[in-house]
C-alpha positions in Angstrom: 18.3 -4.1 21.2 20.0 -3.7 17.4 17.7 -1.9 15.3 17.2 -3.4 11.5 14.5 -5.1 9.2 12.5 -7.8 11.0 11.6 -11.2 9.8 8.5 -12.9 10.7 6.6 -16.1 10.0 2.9 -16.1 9.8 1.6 -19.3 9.3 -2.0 -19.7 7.2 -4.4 -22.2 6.4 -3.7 -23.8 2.8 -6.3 -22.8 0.4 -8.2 -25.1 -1.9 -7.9 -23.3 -5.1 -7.1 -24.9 -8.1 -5.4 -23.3 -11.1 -7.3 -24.0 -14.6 -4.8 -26.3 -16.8 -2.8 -23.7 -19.1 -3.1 -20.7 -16.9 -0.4 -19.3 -15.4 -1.6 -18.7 -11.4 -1.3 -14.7 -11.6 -3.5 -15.0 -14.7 -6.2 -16.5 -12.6 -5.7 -14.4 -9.4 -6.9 -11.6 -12.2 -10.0 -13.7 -13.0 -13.7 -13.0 -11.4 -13.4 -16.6 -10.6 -10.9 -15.9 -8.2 -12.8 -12.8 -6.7 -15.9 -14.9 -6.7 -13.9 -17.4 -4.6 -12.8 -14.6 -2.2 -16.0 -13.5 -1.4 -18.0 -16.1 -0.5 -14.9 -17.9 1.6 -13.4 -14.7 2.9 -15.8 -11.8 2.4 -17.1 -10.2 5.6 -18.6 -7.1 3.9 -20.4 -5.4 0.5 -21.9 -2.0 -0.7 -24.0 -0.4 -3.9 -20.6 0.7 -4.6 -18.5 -2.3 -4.8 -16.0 -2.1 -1.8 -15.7 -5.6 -0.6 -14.1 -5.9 2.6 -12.7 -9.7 3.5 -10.2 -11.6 5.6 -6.4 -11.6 4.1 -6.4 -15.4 3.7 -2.9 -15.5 2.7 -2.5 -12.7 5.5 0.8 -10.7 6.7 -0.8 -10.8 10.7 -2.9 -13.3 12.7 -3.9 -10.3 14.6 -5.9 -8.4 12.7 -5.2 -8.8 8.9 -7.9 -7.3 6.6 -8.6 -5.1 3.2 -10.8 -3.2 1.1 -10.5 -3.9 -2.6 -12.5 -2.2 -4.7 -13.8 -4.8 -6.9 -15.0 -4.2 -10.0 -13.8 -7.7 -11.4 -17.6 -7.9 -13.0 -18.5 -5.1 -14.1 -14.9 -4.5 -16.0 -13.5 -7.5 -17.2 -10.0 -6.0 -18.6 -7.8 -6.5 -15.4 -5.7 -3.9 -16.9 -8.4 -1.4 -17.6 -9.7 -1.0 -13.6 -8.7 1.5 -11.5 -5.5 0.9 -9.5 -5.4 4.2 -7.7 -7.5 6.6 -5.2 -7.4 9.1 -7.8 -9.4 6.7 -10.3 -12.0 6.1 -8.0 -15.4 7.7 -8.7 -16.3 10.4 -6.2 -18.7 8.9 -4.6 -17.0 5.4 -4.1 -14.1 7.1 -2.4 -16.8 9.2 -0.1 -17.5 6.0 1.1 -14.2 4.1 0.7 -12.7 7.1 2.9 -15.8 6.3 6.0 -14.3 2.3 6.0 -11.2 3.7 6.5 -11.7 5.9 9.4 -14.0 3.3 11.1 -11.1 0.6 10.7 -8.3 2.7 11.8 -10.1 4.0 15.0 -11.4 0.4 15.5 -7.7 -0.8 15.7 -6.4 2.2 17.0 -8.9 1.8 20.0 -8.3 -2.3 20.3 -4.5 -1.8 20.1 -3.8 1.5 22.4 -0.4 1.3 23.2 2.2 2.0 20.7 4.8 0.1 22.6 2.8 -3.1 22.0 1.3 -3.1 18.4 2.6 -2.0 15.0 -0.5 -0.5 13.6 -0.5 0.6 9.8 -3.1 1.1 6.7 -2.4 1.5 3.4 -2.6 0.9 -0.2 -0.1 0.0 -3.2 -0.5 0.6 -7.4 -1.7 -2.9 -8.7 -1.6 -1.8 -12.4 -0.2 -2.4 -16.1 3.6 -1.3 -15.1 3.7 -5.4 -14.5 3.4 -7.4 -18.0 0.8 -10.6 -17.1 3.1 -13.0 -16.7 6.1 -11.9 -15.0 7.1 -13.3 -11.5 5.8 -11.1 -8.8 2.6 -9.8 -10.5 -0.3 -9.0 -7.9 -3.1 -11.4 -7.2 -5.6 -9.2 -7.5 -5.0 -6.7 -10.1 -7.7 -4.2 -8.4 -6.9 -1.1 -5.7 -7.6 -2.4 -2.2 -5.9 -1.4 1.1 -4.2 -3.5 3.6 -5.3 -3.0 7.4 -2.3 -4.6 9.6 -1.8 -5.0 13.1 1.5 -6.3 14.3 2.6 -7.6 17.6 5.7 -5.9 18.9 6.4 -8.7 21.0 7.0 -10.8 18.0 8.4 -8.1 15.9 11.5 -8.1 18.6 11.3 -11.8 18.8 11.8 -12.4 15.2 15.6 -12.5 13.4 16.9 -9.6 11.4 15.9 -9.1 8.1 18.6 -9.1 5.3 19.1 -5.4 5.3 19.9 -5.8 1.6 16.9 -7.5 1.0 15.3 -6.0 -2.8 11.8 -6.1 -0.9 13.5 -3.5 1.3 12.5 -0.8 -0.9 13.2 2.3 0.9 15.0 5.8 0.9 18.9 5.3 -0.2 19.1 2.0 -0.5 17.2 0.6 -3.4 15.2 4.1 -4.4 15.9 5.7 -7.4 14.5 8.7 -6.3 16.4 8.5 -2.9 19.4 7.8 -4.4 20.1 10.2 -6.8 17.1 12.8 -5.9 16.5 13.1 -2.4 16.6 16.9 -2.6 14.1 18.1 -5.5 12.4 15.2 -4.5 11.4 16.5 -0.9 11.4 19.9 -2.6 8.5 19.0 -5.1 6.5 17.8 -2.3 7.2 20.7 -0.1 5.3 23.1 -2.7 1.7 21.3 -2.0 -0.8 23.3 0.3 -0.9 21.0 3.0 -2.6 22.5 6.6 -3.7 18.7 8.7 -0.6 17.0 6.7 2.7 18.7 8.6 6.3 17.4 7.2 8.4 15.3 9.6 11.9 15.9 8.8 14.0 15.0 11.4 13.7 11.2 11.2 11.3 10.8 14.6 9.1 9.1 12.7 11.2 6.1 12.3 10.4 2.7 13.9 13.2 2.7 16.9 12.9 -1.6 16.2 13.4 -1.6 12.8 14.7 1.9 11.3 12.2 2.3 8.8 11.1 4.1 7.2 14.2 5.5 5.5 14.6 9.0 3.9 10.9 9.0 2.4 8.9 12.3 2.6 6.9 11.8 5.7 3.8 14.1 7.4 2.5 13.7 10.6 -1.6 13.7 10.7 -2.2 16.7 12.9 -5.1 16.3 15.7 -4.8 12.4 15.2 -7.6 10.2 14.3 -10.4 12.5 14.7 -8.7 14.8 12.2 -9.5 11.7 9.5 -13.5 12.4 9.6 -12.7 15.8 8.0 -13.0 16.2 4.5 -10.0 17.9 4.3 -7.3 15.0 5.8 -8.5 13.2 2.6 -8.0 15.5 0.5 -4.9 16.2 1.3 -4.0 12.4 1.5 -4.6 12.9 -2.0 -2.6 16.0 -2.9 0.5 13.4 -1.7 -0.8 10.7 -4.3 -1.1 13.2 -7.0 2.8 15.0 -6.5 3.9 11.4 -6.6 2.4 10.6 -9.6 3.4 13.9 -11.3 7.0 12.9 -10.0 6.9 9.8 -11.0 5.4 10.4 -14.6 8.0 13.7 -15.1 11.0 11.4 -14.5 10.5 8.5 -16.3 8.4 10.5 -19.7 12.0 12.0 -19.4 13.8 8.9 -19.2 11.8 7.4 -22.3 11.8 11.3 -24.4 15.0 13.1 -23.7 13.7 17.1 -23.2 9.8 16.0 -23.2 7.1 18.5 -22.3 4.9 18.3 -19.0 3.5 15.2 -19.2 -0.3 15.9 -20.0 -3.0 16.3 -17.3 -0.6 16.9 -14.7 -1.8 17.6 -11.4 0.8 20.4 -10.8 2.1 21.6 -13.9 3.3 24.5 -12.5 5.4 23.0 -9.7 6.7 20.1 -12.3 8.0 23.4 -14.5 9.5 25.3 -11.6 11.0 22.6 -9.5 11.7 19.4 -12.1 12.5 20.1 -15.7 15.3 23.3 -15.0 17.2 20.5 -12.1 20.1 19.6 -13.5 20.3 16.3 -10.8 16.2 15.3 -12.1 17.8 15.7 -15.5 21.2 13.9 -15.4 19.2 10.8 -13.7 17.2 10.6 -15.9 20.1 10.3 -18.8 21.5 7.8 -16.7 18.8 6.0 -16.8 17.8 6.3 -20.5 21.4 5.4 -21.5 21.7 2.1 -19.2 18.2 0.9 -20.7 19.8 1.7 -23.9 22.6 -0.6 -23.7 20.8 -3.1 -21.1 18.0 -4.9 -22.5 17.0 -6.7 -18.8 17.6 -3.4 -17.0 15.2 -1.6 -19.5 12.6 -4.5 -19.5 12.2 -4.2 -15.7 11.4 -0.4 -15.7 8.1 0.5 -14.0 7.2 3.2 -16.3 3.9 4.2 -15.1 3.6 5.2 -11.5 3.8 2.7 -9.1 3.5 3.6 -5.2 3.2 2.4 -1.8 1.1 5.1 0.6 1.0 4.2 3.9 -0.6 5.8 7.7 1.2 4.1 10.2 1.6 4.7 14.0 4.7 5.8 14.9 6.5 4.8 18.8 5.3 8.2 20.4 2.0 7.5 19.7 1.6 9.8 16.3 -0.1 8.9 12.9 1.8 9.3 9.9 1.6 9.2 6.4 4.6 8.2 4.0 4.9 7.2 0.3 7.1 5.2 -1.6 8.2 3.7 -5.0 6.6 0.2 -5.3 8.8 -2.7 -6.6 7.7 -6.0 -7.5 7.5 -8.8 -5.1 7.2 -5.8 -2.9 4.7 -6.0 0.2 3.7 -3.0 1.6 4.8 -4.1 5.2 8.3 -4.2 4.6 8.0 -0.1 4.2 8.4 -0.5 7.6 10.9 -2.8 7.8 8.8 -5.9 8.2 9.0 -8.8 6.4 6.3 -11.5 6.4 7.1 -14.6 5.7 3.9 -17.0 5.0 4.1 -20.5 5.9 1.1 -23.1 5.6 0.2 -24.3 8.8 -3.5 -25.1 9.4 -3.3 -26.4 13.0 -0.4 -22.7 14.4 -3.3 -20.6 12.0 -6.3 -22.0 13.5 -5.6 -21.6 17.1 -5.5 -17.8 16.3 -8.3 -17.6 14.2 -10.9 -17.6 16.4 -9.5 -14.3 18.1 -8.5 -12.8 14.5 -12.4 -13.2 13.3 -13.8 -11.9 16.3 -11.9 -8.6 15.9 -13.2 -8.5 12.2 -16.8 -9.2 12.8 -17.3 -7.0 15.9 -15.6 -3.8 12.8 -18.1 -5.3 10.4 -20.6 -4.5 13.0 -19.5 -0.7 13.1 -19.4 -0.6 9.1 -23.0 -2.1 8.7 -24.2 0.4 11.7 -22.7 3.4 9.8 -24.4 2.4 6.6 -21.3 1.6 4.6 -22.4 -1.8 3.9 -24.1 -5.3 4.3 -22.7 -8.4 6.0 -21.6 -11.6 4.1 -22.0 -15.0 5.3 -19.2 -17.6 4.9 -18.7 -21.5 5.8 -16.8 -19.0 8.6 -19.1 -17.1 9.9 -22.4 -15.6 9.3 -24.6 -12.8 8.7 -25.6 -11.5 12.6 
């Protein structure tokens, strides 16, 4: 079978949402009346500290589909100033935040066993201020939340090839920056982190023998499996990766916008930024490429991302091993087509509904395991209820 990007389509039920005259529908996805809306149609679960799991209405998989967002759409009502990112999270909402995830990830690790048979992946993308308000593509919910996916391989060989050069496709050496032009002090930067669960996979085994993703991005395999992600120590690690993206990220394009600027401040790694970025001659030349085409290139320049926007993803890889990537985010960008998969969403109550019963017994019976662990109380919909 040829290997290459898969198209899907996932059919959903229509929502009845209607968009206040004058607004622009990305303005009020941002709005509490929108969150308000998605928890009491789709919310399954809520905590003290604001994680709201629910049902992906609009979902990539009629399999199991769910996320987390942390929703703070109340309590701070500047979509640009909430936090986007794990490492804005209070500490003791990401205690919590990281015992959802390790219950939802065993929970579909343990429902969807064999590796030949399901695509199983979790993982989060930056939903922040590099978008203006109104430009196509903006997120609907301008709030971090993680995606919990479970794809049918069956489908996923079933489907047609994706257009390879797809801008979706955002992956090592073909639409990357950082791929492109820095593949080597970019794997080099995130060699220096102390890493002991997280070990680097560089030999490409990690990619998805039905679709060849992903491409060229740093990966790690998660060593001792899923057990390993009730130790404190996985997690902190998982967020040693966000941080030496971030202080890539920033160091390049504080460069692009200052020619010679100084560490950017509060680094995570200034000292790995100093001895691996700002002496490279191929970090440095990029980055004058860069500068000089947003010089001369007033669309080029308007579409720069200049503050850190990812994709960090643990997926399930064909032999059976968990692994964590991460990746440049690009709008319009879902985090599924890391992967190679792209979803394509088509309203059709009657295909949606004949799945639905299935999909919502999957979630209830993990909202089950959250409320028993304490991370949580149930929420009733016109869907479902509260037992």
């Amino acid at each position: 079978m040829q290997s290459g990007p898969r198209e899907i389509e996932t059919p959903f039920r229509p929502i009845p949402l209607e968009v206040p005259e004058g607004m622009m529908p990305n303005e009020f996805f941002n709005s509490t009346e929108n969150l308000n809306d998605l928890v009491h149609n789709n919310g399954l679960l809520v905590n003290p500290e604001n994680l709201l799991l629910y049902r992906k209405a609009l979902g990539h998989s009629n399999d199991f589909d769910a996320s987390i967002i942390y929703n703070t759409s109340n309590c701070i009502l500047d979509p640009l100033g909430r936090p986007v990112r794990r490492t804005q999270v209070p500490d003791q909402v990401k205690h919590v935040w990281n015992r959802m995830n390790q219950v939802l990830i065993e929970y579909m690790l343990e429902q969807f066993p064999d590796p030949d048979e399901a695509l199983i992946l979790a993982g989060e993308a930056s939903l922040d201020a590099t978008w203006p308000l109104t430009s196509a593509g903006v997120p609907s919910i301008r709030m971090l939340h993680n995606h919990f996916i479970v794809f049918d391989k069956r489908q996923l060989r079933e489907a047609r090839l994706a257009d390879a050069d797809n801008p979706n496709l955002t992956d090592g050496g073909q639409h990357s920056l950082f791929q492109a032009y820095m593949h080597d002090v970019y794997h080099q930067f995130f060699s220096q982190l102390d890493l002991q669960i997280l070990r680097p996979v560089t030999d490409g085994t990690c990619r998805l023998e039905l679709t060849g993703y992903p491409q060229g991005l740093p990966s790690w395999e998660v060593q001792g499996g899923v057990e390993v992600l009730k130790n404190i120590r996985f997690w902190r690690e998982y967020d040693a990766i966000l941080m030496g993206f971030i202080d890539f990220y920033r160091t390049f394009f504080t460069q692009v916008s200052t020619r010679n600027a100084p560490i950017p401040r509060d680094a995570y790694f200034p000292e790995q930024i100093e001895n691996t970025l700002i002496y490279n001659n191929d970090f440095l030349k990029t980055a004058k490429k860069v500068r000089d085409q947003c010089i001369h290139d007033a669309k080029y320049a308007n579409a720069i991302r200049w503050q850190p926007a990812f994709k960090q993803l643990l997926y399930r890889d064909d032999s059976g091993r968990l692994i964590i990537t991460i990746s440049q985010n690009s709008i319009g960008n879902a985090i599924t087509e890391l992967l190679g998969v792209v979803v394509k969403r088509t309203p059709d109550a009657d295909a949606y509904e004949a799945k639905e019963p299935r999909l919502i017994e999957r979630l209830l019976e993990v909202r089950r395991r959250l409320v028993e662990a304490d991370l949580g109380e149930p929420i009733g919909t016109r869907y479902w209820g509260v037992e």
